[in-house]
BADREN-195543 format. One line per 3 residues: their letters; for each residue x, y, z of N, C-alpha, C. Coordinates in pm, whole numbers. Example, Ala and Ser with C-alpha at 12.3 -4.5 7.8 and 13.67 -1.06 7.14 Angstrom:
<pts>
AS> 1319:-569:780:1230:-450:780:1320:-330:780; 1285:-225:708:1367:-106:714:1290:3:787
</pts>
This chain:
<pts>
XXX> 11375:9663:11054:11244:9603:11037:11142:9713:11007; 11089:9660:10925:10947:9767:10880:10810:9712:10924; 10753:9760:10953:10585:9723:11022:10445:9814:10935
XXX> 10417:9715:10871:10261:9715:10798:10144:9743:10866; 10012:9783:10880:9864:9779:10921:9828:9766:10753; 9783:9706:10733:9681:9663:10606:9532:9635:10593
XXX> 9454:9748:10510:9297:9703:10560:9257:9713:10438; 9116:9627:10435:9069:9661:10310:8936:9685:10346; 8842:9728:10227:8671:9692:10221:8600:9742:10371
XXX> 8637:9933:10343:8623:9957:10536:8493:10001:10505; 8426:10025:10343:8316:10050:10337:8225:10179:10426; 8321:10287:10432:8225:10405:10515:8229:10333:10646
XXX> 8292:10305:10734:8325:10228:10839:8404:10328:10896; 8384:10451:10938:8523:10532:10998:8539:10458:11125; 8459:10444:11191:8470:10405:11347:8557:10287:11374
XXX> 8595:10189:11287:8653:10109:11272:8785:10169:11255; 8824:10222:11172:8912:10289:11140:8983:10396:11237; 8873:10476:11295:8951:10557:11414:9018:10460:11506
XXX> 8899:10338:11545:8983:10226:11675:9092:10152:11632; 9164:10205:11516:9283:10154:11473:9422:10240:11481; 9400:10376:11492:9479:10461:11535:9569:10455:11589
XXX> 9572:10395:11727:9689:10337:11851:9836:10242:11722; 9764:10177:11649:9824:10046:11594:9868:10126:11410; 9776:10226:11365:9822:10334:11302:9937:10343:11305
XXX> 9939:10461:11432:10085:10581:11515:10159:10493:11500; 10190:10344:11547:10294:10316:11555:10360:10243:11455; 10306:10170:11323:10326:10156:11216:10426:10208:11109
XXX> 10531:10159:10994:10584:10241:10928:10500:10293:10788; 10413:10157:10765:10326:10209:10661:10138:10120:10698; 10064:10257:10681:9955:10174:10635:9894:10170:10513
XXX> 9832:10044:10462:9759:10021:10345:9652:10029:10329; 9575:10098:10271:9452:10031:10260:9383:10018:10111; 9331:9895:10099:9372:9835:9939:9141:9825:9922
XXX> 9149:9963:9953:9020:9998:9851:8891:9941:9883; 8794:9988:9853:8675:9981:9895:8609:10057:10068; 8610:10191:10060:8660:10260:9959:8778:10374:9979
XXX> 8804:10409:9878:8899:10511:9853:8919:10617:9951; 8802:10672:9931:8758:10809:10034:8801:10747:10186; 8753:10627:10221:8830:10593:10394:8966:10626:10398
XXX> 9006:10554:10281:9170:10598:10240:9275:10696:10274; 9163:10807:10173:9213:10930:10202:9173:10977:10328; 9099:10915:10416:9048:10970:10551:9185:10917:10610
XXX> 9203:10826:10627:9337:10755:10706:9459:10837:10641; 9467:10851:10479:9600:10939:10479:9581:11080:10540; 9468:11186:10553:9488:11277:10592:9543:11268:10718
XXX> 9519:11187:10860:9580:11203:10942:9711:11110:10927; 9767:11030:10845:9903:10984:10869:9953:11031:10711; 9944:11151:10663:10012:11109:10511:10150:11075:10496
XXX> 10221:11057:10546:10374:11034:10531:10368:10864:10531; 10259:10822:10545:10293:10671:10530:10182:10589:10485; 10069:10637:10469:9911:10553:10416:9982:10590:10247
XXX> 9929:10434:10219:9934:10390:10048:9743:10377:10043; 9699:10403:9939:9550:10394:9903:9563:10317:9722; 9441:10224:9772:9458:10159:9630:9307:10170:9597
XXX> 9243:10182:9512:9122:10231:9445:9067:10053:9452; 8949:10028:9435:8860:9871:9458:8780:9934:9357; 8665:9844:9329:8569:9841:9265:8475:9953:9283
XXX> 8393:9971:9422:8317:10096:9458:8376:10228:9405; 8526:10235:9442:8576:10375:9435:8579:10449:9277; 8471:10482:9245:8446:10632:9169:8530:10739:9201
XXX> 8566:10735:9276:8639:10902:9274:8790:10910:9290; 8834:10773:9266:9009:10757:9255:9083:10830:9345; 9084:10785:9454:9154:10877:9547:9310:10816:9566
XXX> 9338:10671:9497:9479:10605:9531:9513:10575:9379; 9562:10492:9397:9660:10384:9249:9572:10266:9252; 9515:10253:9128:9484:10110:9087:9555:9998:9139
XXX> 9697:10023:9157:9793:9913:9172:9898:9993:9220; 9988:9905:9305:10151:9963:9357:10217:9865:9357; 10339:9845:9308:10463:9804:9344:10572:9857:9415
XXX> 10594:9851:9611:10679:9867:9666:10810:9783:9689; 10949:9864:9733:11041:9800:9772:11111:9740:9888; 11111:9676:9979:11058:9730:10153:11213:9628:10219
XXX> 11335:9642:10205:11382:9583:10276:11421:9436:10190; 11424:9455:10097:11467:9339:10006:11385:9252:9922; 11217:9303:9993:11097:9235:9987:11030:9318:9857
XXX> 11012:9308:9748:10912:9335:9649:10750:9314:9652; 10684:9443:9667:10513:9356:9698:10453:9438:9662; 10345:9347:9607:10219:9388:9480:10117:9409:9586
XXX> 10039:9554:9490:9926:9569:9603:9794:9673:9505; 9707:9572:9507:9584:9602:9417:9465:9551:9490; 9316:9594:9447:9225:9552:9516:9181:9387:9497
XXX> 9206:9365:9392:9170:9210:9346:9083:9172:9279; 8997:9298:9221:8865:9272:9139:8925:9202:8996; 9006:9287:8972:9024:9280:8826:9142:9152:8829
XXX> 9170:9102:8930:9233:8928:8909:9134:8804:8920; 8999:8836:8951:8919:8775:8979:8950:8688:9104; 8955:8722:9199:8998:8645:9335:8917:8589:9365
XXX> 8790:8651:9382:8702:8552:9384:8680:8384:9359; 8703:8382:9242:8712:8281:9166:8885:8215:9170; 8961:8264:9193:9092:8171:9138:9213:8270:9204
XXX> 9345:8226:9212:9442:8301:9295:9543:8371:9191; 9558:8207:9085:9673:8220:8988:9675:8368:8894; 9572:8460:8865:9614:8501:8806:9670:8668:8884
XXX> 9615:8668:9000:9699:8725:9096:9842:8711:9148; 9834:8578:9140:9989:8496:9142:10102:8546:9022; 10041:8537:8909:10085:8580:8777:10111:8719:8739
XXX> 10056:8811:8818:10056:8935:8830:10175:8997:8883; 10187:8956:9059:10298:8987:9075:10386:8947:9026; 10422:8799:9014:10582:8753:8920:10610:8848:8797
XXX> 10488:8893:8738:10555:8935:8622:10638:9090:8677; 10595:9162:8774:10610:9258:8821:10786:9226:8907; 10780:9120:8912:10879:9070:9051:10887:9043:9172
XXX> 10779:9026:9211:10712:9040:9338:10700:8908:9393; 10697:8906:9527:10667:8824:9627:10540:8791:9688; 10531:8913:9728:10411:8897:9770:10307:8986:9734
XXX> 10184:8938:9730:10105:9015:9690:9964:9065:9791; 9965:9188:9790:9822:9230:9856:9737:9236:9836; 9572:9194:9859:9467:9207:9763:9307:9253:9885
XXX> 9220:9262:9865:9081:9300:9914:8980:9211:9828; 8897:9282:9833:8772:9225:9736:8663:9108:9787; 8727:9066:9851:8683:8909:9878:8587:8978:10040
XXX> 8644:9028:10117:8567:9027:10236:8629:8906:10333; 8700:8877:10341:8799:8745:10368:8916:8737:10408; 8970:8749:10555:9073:8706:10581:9150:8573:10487
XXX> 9261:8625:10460:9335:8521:10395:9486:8490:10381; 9551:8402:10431:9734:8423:10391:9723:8283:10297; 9776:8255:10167:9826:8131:10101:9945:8195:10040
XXX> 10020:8075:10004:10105:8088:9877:10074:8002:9750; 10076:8080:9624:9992:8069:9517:10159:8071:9410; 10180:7975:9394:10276:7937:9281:10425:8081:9283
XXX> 10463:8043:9402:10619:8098:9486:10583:8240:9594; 10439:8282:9564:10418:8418:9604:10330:8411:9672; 10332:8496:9826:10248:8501:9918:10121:8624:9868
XXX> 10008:8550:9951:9883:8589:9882:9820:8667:10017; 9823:8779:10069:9749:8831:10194:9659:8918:10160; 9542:8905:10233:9408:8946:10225:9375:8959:10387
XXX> 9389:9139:10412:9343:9142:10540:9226:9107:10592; 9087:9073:10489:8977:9080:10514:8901:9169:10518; 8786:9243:10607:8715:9357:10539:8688:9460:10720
XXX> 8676:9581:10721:8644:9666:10825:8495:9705:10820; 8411:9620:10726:8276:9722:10696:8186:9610:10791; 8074:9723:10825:8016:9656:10924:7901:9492:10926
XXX> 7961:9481:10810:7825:9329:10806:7883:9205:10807; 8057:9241:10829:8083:9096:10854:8172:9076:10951; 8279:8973:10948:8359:8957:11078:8493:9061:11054
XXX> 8492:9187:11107:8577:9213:11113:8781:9195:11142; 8878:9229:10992:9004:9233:11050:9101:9289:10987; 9196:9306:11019:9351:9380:10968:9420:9269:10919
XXX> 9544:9297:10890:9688:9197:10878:9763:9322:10942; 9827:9300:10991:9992:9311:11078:10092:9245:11007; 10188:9330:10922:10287:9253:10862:10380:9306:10901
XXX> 10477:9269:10889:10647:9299:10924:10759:9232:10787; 10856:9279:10767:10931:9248:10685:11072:9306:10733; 11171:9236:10734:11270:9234:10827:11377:9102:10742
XXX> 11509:9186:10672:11641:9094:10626:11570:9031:10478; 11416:9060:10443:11415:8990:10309:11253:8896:10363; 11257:8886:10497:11162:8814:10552:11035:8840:10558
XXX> 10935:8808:10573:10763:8871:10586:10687:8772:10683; 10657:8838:10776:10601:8749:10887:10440:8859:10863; 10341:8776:10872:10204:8843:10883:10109:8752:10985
XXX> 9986:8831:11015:9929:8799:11093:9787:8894:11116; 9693:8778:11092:9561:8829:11043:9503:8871:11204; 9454:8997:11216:9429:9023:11329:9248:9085:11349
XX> 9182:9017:11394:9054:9056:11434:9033:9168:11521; 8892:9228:11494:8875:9351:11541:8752:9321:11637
</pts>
């Protein structure tokens, strides 16, 4: 079994980010899918062997990948900020994104919005946002035999 922390939109929010540490350490990978970058690289400097950074809209200074496709245990999963699928507005073409890639599931930010759906065969998770003007949260995922159990967790 592999174990996820996934954050997005921490917005210069370190403090948020340090009180995540405990749940960090014990993690196999953390994500954090942009907005911004630089938190990113704040979280990979102290875990680099396992923080993925994905660049959002704010991030000018490209500190991750626009986009990733990982392999995790049988599980294929897409992981971008979500601007450029327009999430906002609509799922499908996020949906459309990963399939073409092969993917299952897909990771996204942007929105400020806790979110889990499935959007035409592919799971859609959106940890929601760490920056300070709204309701703070994570996702906690696990993937285990092919499986993906998640779970949107408030801060």
């Amino acid at each position: 079994m592999k174990t996820f922390v996934i954050v997005s939109d921490s917005h210069r929010n370190r403090a948020a980010l340090d009180g995540l540490d405990g749940v960090f350490s014990e993690c196999d990978y953390i994500v954090h899918l942009g907005d911004l970058s630089s938190d990113g690289g704040y979280v990979r400097g102290k875990y680099p062997d396992k923080t993925i950074v994905i660049n959002g809209n704010c991030d000018l200074d490209k500190l991750g990948d626009d986009e990733k496709v990982i392999e995790v245990e049988g599980v294929k999963i897409f992981m971008c900020h979500g601007h450029r699928y327009s999430v906002k507005q609509t799922f499908s073409r996020l949906a459309e994104a990963a399939k073409e890639r092969g993917c299952t599931v897909a990771l996204y930010g942007h929105t400020h919005t806790a979110d889990v759906r499935e959007e035409d065969g592919v799971k859609l998770i959106n940890p929601g946002t760490l920056s300070r003007y709204s309701a703070q949260s994570y996702c906690y995922m696990t993937v285990h035999n092919g499986k993906v159990v998640e779970v949107i967790v408030p801060v």
